[in-house]
C-alpha positions as CSV (number, residue, x, y, z in Angstrom):
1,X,165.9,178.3,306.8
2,X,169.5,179.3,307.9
3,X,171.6,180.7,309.9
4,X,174.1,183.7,309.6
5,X,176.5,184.1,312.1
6,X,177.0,187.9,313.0
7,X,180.1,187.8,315.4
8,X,181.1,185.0,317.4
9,X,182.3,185.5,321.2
10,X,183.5,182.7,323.6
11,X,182.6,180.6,321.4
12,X,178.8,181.6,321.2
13,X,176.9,182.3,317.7
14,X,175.4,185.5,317.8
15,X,173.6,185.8,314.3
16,X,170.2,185.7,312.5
17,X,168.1,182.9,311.8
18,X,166.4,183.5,308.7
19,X,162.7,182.0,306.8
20,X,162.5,181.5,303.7
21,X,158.6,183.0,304.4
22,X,158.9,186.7,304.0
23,X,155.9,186.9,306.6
24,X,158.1,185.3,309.1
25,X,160.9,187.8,311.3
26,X,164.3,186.8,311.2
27,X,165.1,185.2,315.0
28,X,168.3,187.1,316.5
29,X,170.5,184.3,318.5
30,X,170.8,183.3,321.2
31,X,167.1,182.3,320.9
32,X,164.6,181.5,323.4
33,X,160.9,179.5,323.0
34,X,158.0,179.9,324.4
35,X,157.3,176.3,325.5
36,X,153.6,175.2,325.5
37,X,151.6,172.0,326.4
38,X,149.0,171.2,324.6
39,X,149.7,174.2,322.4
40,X,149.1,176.7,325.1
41,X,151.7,178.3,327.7
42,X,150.9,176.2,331.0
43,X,148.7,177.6,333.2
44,X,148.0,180.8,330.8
45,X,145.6,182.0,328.2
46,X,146.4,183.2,324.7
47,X,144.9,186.4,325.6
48,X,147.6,186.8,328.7
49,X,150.4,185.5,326.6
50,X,150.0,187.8,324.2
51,X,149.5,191.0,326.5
52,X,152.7,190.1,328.5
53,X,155.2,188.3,326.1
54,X,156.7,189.7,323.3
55,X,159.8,189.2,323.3
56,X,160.0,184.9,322.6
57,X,161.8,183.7,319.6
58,X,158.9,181.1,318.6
59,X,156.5,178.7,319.8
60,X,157.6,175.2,320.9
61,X,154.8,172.9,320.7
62,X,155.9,168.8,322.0
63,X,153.8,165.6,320.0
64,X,152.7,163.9,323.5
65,X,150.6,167.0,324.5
66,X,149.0,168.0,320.9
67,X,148.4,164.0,319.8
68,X,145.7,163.7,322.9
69,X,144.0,166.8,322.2
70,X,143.6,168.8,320.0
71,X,144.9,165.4,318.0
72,X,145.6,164.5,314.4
73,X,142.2,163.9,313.5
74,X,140.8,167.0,314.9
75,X,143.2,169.6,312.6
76,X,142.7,167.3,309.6
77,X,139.2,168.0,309.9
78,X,140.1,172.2,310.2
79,X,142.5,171.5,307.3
80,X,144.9,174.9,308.5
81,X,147.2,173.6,311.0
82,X,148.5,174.4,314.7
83,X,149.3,178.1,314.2
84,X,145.7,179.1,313.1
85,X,143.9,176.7,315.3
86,X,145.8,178.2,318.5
87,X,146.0,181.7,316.7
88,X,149.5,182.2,317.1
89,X,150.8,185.0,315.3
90,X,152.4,184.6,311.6
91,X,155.4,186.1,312.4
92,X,156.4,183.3,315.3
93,X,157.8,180.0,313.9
94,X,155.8,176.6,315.7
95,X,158.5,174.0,316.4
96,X,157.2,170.7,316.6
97,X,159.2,168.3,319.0
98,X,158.7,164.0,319.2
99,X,159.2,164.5,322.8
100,X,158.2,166.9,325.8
101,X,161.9,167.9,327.4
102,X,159.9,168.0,330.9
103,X,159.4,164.1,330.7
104,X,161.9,161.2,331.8
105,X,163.1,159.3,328.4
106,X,161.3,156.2,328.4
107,X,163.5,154.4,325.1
108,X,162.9,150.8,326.2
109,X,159.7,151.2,324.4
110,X,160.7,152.3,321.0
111,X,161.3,149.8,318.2
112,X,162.4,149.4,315.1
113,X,159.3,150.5,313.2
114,X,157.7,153.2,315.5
115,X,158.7,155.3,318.7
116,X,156.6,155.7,321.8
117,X,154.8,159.3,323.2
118,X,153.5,159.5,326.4
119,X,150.8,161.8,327.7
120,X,147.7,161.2,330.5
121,X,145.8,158.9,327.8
122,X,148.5,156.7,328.2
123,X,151.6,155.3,325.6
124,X,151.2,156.1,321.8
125,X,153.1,154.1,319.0
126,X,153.7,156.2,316.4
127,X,155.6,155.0,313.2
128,X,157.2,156.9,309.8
129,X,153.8,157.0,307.9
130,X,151.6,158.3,310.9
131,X,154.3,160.9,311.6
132,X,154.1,161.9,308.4
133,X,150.3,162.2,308.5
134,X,150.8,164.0,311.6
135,X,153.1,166.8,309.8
136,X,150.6,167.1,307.3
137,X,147.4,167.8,309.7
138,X,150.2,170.0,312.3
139,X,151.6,171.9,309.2
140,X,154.3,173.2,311.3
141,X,156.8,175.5,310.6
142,X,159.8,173.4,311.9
143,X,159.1,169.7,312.9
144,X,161.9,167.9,314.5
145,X,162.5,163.8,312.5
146,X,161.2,160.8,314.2
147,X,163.9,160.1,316.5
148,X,164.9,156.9,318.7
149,X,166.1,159.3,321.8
150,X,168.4,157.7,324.8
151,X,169.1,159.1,327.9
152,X,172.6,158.8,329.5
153,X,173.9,155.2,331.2
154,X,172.8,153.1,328.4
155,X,174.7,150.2,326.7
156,X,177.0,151.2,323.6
157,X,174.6,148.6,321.6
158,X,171.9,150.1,322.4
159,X,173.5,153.6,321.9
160,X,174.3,152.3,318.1
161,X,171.0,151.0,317.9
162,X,169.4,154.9,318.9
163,X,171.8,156.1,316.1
164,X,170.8,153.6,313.7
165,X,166.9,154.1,313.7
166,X,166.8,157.5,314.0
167,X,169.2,157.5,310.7
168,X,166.5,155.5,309.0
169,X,163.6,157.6,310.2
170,X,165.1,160.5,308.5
171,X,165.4,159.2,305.6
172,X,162.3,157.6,305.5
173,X,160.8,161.1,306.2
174,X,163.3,162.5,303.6
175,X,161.9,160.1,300.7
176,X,158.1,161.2,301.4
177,X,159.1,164.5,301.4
178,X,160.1,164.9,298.0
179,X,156.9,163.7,296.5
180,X,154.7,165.9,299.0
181,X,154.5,170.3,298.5
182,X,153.2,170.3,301.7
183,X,155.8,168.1,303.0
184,X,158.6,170.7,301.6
185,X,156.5,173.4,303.0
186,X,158.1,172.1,306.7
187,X,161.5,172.5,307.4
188,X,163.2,169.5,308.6
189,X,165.2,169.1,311.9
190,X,167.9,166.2,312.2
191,X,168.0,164.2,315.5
192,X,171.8,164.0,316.9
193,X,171.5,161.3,319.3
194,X,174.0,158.6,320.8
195,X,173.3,158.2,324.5
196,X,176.8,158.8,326.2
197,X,178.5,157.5,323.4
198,X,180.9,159.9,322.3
199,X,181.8,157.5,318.8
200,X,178.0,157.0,318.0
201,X,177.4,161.3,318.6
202,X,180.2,162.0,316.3
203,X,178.7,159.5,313.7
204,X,175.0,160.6,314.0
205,X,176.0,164.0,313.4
206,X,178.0,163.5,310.7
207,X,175.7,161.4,308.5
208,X,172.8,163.8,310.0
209,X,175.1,166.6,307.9
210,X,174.7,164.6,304.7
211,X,171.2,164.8,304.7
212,X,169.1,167.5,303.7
213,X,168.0,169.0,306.7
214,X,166.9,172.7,307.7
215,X,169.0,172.5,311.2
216,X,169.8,169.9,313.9
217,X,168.3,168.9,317.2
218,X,171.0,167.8,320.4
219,X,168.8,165.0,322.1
220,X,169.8,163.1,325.4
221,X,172.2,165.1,326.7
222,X,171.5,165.6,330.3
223,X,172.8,169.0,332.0
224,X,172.8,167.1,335.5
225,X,175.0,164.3,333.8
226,X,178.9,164.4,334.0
227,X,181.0,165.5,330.9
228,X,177.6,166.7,329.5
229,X,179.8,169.7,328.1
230,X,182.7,167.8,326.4
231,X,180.3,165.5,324.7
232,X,178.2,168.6,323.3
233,X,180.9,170.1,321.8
234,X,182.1,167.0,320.1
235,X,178.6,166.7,318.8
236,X,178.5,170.3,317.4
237,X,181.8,170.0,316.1
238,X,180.5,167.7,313.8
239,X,177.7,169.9,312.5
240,X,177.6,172.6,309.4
241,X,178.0,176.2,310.8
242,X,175.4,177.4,308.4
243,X,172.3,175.0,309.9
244,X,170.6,176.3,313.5
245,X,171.1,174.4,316.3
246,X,168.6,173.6,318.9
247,X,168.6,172.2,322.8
248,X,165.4,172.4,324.0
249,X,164.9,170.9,327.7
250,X,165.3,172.8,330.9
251,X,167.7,174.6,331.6
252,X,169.1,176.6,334.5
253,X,171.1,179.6,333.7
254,X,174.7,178.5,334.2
255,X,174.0,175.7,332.0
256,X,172.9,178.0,329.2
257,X,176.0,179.3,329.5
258,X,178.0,176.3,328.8
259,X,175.5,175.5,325.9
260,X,175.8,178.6,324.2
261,X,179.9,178.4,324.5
262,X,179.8,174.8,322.9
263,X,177.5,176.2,320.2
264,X,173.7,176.0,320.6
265,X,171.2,179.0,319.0
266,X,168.0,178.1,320.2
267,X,166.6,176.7,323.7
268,X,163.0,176.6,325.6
269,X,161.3,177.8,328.4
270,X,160.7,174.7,330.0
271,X,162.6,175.5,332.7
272,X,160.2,178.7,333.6
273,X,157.4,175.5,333.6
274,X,159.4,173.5,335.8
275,X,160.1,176.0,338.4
276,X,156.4,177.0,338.5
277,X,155.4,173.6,339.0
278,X,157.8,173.4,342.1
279,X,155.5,176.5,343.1
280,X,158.9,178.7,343.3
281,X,159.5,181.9,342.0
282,X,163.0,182.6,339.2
283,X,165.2,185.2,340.3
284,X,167.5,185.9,337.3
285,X,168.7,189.1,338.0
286,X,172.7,189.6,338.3
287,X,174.2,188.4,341.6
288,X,174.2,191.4,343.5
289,X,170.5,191.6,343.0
290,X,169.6,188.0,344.2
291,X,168.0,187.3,347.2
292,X,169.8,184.0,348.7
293,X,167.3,181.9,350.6
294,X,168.9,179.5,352.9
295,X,168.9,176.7,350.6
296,X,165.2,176.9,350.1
297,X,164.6,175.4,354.1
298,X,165.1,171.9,353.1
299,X,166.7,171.2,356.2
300,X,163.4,172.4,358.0
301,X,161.2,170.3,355.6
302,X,163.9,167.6,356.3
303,X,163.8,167.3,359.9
304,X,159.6,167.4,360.1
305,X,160.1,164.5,357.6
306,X,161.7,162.7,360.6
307,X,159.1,163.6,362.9
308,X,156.3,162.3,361.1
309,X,157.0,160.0,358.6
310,X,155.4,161.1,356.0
311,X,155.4,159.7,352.6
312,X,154.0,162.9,351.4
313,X,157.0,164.7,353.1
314,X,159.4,162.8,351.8
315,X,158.0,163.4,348.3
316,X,158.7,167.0,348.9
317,X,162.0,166.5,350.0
318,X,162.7,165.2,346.1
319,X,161.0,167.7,344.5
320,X,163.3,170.3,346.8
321,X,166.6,168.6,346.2
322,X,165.9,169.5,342.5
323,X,165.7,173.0,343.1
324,X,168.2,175.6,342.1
325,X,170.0,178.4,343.8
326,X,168.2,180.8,341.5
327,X,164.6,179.7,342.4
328,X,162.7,180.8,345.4
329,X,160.4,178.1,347.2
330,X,157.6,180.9,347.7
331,X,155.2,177.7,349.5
332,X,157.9,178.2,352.7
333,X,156.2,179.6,355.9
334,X,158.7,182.3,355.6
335,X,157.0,184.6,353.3
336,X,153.9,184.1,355.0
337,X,153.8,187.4,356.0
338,X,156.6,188.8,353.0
339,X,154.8,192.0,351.6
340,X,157.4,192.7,349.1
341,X,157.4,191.4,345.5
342,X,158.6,188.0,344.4
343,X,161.8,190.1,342.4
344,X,162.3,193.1,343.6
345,X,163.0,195.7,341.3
346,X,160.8,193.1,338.6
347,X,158.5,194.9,336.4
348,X,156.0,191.9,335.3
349,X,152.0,191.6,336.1
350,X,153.1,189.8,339.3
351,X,155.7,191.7,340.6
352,X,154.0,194.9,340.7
353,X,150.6,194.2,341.4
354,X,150.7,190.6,344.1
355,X,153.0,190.3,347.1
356,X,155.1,187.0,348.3
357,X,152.7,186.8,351.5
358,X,149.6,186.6,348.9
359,X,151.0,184.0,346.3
360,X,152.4,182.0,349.2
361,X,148.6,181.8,350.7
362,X,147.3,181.0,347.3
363,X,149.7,178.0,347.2
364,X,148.6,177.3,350.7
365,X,144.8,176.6,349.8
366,X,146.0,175.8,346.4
367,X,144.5,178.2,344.4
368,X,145.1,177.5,340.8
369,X,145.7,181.4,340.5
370,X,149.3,180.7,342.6
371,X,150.9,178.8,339.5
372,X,149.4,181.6,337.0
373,X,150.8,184.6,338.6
374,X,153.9,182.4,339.0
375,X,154.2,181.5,335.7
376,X,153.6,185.1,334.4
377,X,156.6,186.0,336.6
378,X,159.2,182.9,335.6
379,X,158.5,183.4,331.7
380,X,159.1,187.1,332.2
381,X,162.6,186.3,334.3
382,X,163.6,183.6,332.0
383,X,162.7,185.6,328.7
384,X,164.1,188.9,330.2
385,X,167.9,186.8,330.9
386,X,167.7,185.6,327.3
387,X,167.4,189.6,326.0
388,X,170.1,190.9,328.7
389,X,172.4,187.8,327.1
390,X,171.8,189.1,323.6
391,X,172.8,192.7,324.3
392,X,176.0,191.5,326.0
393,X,176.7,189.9,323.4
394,X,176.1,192.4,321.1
395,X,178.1,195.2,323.1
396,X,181.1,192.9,323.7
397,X,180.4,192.4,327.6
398,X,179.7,188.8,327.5
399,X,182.0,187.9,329.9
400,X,181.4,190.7,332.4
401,X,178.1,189.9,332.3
402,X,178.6,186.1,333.1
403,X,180.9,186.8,335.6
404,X,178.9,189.1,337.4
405,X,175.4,186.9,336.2
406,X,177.3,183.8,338.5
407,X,178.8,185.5,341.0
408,X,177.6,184.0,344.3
């Protein structure tokens, strides 16, 4: 696997990502992934996936969701890996992370011999040698390396330490790989990690380099956290030109943004899952287009709080605080009786066939078919600002298009 850069503007790579499978289609940067759970998109069938997105770079499958079901043992026993067992098409690459970006980093768990995974059956230990079984019942396409992963406001020692086992991890994995075809059949993606350390990022990613690795990984770099930016671009200062790069967590527009500028190729969708969960509806169209809603009526929320006392209330009031000014909080009485679509001028399943007024019902009695038509319409949004950002690219309007993209 590698990546040719085609033109570079702003400082973002627009280029090809190219397989060495001739099956597989080259992947046109900047790149976007379908993120699943459990292999699947959330909330959707295969059959829906495939009749309304087309247009993802790959499929972004995260160890805590596939090691509880389907599990290791189960694809050893059907001996052809994720992509037949979930029958996702040859030409989309499966990228296999150690952690789901939608979780909170839990490092005070990992040691010097394993790492811990977290799903609903509980905490999983996993060490280099059941990793390495798990690669060989996944067969993969891309698997990120066992990685010790830190979030931001950790201790430099324990920053060094992150640095330190991942290193070992990797070469670990490296060692086994050389003796294994099917092993070598897996590209390999190198971990940068190093907390908030800015000395310990520079020196993961330059012994990361060394290694023999398809492409890197940027872990524990928080969008929300300050100087996020400076120390991304420190990290991918560090890194070959000719190696992808991937950020995979979620991500609101405006951050992609700054990613792509410091040098990133390939994110997730999580971000479409995350909004969806929050039962709101993406609006990415350019500013002119974009309905404001006051602040999505957190004051309103805010001042029943006070009235009752409500734990469940205040619960809400967290979950709203973490919404963004492109997300619409469809469960707010004012759509109630909203007979337009959740976008206008949106040509998904949602958009032209359900109104606000019927979603915001379904969320009401919490009909499970709320979060699907939701989901339809946020993966279409957040795919659909992914192409519009390769064509600027591509036609030299980048900037006009950003400007006009954030304009408020």
């Amino acid at each position: 696997m590698e990546f040719h850069e085609i033109k570079s503007v702003a400082g973002c790579r627009c280029g090809e990502i190219r397989f060495n499978n001739s099956e597989r289609q080259k992947i046109n940067t900047p790149a976007c992934m379908l993120y699943t759970r459990g292999g699947a998109a959330p909330y959707l069938t295969n059959e829906l996936t495939e009749d309304f997105f087309d247009d993802y770079a790959g499929v972004h499958v995260t160890l805590p969701t596939l090691f509880q079901y389907p599990g290791p043992d189960v694809l050893q026993t059907y001996g052809k890996g994720i992509s037949e067992f979930l029958g996702i098409q040859k030409k989309n690459f499966v990228f296999m992370s150690v952690y789901d970006p939608t979780q909170e980093i839990q490092c005070s768990y990992n040691e010097d011999k394993n790492v811990s995974v977290w799903n609903s059956g509980g905490r999983k230990k996993i060490n280099v040698d059941q990793f390495i079984e798990i690669l060989k019942s996944f067969k993969p396409n891309i698997a990120q390396c066992l990685c010790d992963t830190v979030p931001s406001g950790e201790s430099c020692k324990r920053n060094r330490k992150s640095v330190d086992r991942t290193l070992k991890f990797l070469d670990e994995l490296l060692e086994c790989r050389k003796n294994s075809d099917m092993l070598k059949s897996i590209e390999i993606l190198g971990s940068v990690e190093g907390g908030d350390s800015e000395t310990e990022r520079v020196r993961c990613a330059v012994e990361t380099s060394k290694r023999e690795v398809a492409g890197f990984v940027v872990e524990g770099i928080e969008p929300s956290s300050q100087n996020w930016e400076e120390l991304l671009k420190t990290c991918i200062k560090n890194l070959p030109s000719d190696r992808p790069r991937f950020f995979p967590g979620p991500m609101t527009p405006d951050h992609i943004f700054s990613a792509l500028e410091c040098g990133i190729d390939v994110f997730d969708s999580s971000f479409a899952y995350e909004a969806t969960r929050r039962g709101c509806s993406l609006n990415l169209q350019c500013s002119s287009k974009r309905c404001k809603p006051e602040l999505n009526h957190t004051n309103d929320v805010t001042e029943k709080c006070k009235a009752t006392q409500s734990k469940e209330l205040e619960e809400n009031i967290s979950e709203n605080i973490k919404k963004t000014r492109f997300e619409m909080n469809i469960a707010n009485i004012r759509y109630k009786e909203d007979f337009s679509s959740l976008v206008i001028g949106c040509s998904c399943y949602s958009c032209t066939n359900h109104t606000r007024a019927y979603i915001y019902h379904l969320l009401e009695t919490k009909e499970m078919l709320a979060e699907v038509l939701l989901m339809i319409h946020n993966f279409h949004q957040y795919f659909s600002f992914f192409k519009k950002l390769r064509e600027a690219l591509n036609n030299d309007t980048y900037e006009t298009f950003k400007q006009d993209f954030l304009r408020t």
